[in-house]
Phi, psi and omega in degrees: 000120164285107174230145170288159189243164174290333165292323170282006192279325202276340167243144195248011200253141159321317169313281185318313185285330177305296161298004190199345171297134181061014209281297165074057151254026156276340157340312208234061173037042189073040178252123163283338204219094152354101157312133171289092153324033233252074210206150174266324180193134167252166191250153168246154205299157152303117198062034169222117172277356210291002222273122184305157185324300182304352176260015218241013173292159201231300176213133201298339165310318178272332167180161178199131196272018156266325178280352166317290175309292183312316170342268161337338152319270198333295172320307172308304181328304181301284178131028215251140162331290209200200213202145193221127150241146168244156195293027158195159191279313185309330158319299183316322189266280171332321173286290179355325202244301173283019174265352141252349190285134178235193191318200147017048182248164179240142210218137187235073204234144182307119225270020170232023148318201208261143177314305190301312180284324182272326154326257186346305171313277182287339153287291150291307190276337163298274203342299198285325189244351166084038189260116174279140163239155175230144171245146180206159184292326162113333182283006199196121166330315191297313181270311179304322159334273170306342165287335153350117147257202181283327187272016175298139171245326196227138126265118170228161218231159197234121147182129026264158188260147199289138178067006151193028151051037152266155205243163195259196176218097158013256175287295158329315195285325203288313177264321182285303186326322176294321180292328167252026172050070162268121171276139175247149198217167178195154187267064213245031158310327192281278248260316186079179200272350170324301196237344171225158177212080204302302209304333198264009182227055171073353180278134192286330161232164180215147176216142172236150183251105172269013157309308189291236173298310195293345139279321160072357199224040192024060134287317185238160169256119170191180179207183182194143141231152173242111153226234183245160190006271160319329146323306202280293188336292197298308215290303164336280198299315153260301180302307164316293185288323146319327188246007187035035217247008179306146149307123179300164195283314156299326144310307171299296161000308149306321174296318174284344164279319147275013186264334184302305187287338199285005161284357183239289178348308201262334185279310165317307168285346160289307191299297161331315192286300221288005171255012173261327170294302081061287181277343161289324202294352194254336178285127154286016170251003167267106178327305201176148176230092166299138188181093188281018141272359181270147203278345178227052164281114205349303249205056171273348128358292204276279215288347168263011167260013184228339195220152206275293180231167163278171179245250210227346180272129157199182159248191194179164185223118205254185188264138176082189176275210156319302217278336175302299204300352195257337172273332203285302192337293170313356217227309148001121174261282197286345182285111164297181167285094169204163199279336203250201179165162190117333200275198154337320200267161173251162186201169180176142202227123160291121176229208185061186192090006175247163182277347156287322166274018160263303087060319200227351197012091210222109137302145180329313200243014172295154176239123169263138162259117183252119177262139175254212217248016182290227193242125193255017173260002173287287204325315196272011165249357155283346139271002172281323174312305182282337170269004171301007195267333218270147174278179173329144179282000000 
């Protein structure tokens, strides 16, 4: 089971633990760099069940000891018992969610989350299963409240939530759920466990799309959750091992290779977003910037009682139409076109213009941004550039 052990306990720093949590080398015969388990299933002698714990592996759907370590990473990070990967942060999420949900229950989750989680929500366990939601913007205790019903099993939260970046109030949300014995679950891929820590304010899971920063380097597809024991244990036993959705071992392996670096990564792509938020927010040809690290972001209250910095996504709003912000895109050298984000490179993709991100109220002509890890006076004449088409805000 990936549980923290009393030797990774010893270290407290995000430093420390990236380097050296679950590392075990004598487990693993003074290899500074954890061996690749790259195996389906292990044995045991004949007639002999006597074997210690740490030997007691059966088949890796169920646990394996590459993948282990990064557990442990994650888990330290986090402030959390133990820690689970899966092969995509939607594997990740989807156990997550179905680890409260029962028949005929109703689900309260914020209407600016991830496509895919709100897919999953309205499509499937509604569609299929008849699982009633409420969707709600997420600002204010007060709305969440009220969207309770008697039959709530779960509220789940985004924050700050993807593509204009809003943020819950935690710990409030975190004491109500409890008081009616709601499990909460939160998405803490944007901020990473670097700047926020849900679990250390009442929340029962945290998921990472670990595709993103905790991998850093666009290789892998993956996901995690942290929470405390009990939690790890059931999810272990049934969602994960039933829905088959474990990591491969090589895949972890990657994961723990970007877990090495990401205390020197995310403060770099963080340093790089706010002067890039910082220089849009000053361009007249830009309307508006979500960025909860900029001063003249809604709901700074809130991100400076739950998060240390913003990291590297934001958004934005140019001057003109859709289709001007879909020619600005285009004009771009170095920020490439792409859907994802977290790793090195920076992109940006024009989005909305749909009918959900109307919905969500996401303008038409928004543009996401990913700043990566180039030279940040590049980026930002590559976008001086690119915006010459568009007129004055």
């Amino acid at each position: 089971m990936a549980f923290l052990t009393e030797e990774d306990r010893r270290y407290t720093t995000p430093e420390d633990i990236c380097a050296h949590v679950g590392d075990e080398y004598a487990k693993f015969m003074g290899a500074i760099v954890p061996p690749i388990f790259q195996n389906s299933l292990f044995v045991r002698p004949n007639g002999g069940n006597g074997l210690p714990a740490d030997l007691s592996y059966s088949y890796t759907r169920s646990a394996n000891p590459t993948i282990e370590v990064a557990e442990r990473k994650i888990a330290a990070l986090e402030g959390a018992d133990g820690a689970l990967c899966f092969s995509s942060g939607m594997g990740a999420i989807s156990s997550a969610i179905l680890h409260f949900v029962r028949a005929n229950c109703h689900i309260v989750l914020v209407d600016t989350a991830y496509a895919c989680t709100l897919g999953f929500v309205k499509e499937y366990l509604h569609g299929r299963f008849n699982m009633e939601y409420t969707l709600v913007n997420g600002g204010s205790v007060e709305e969440i409240s009220a969207a309770i019903r008697p039959d709530t099993r779960l509220i789940y939260l985004e924050s700050p939530s993807s593509l204009v970046f809003r943020m819950q109030d935690l710990e409030a949300i975190a004491a109500l759920a409890r008081a009616k014995g709601i499990g909460t679950v939160i998405d803490n891929s944007y901020a990473t466990p670097l700047y926020q820590q849900p679990l250390r304010h009442g929340i029962d899971i945290v998921c990472h799309t670990a595709s993103k920063y905790l991998g850093g380097h666009s290789d892998i597809v993956a996901g995690v959750l942290a929470a405390r024991r009990e939690i790890i244990e059931s999810i272990q036993n049934y969602e994960r091992a039933w829905l088959g959705s474990s990591m491969d071992p090589h895949q972890a392996s990657l994961l723990t290779r970007g877990l090495r670096t990401l205390t020197v990564r995310v403060p770099q792509h963080a340093a790089n977003a706010e002067k890039v938020a910082a220089w849009l927010e000053a361009c007249p040809k830009i309307r508006q910037v979500f960025y909860p690290g900029s001063k003249t972001y809604a709901q700074n209250e809130l991100f400076h009682k739950y998060m240390k910095r913003a990291t590297g996504l934001l958004s934005f709003v140019p001057a003109g139409t859709r289709e001007d912000a879909m020619r600005f895109a285009a004009r771009l050298h170095c920020f490439q076109n792409g859907c994802s984000w977290g790793g090195f490179e920076s992109l940006c993709l024009p989005l909305g213009g749909d009918e959900a991100s109307r919905a969500a109220g996401r303008p038409d002509n928004l543009v996401r941004m990913y700043v990566g890890l180039e030279n940040v006076d590049t980026l930002i004449a590559d976008i001086e550039q690119a915006a010459g088409i568009l007129p004055d805000a």
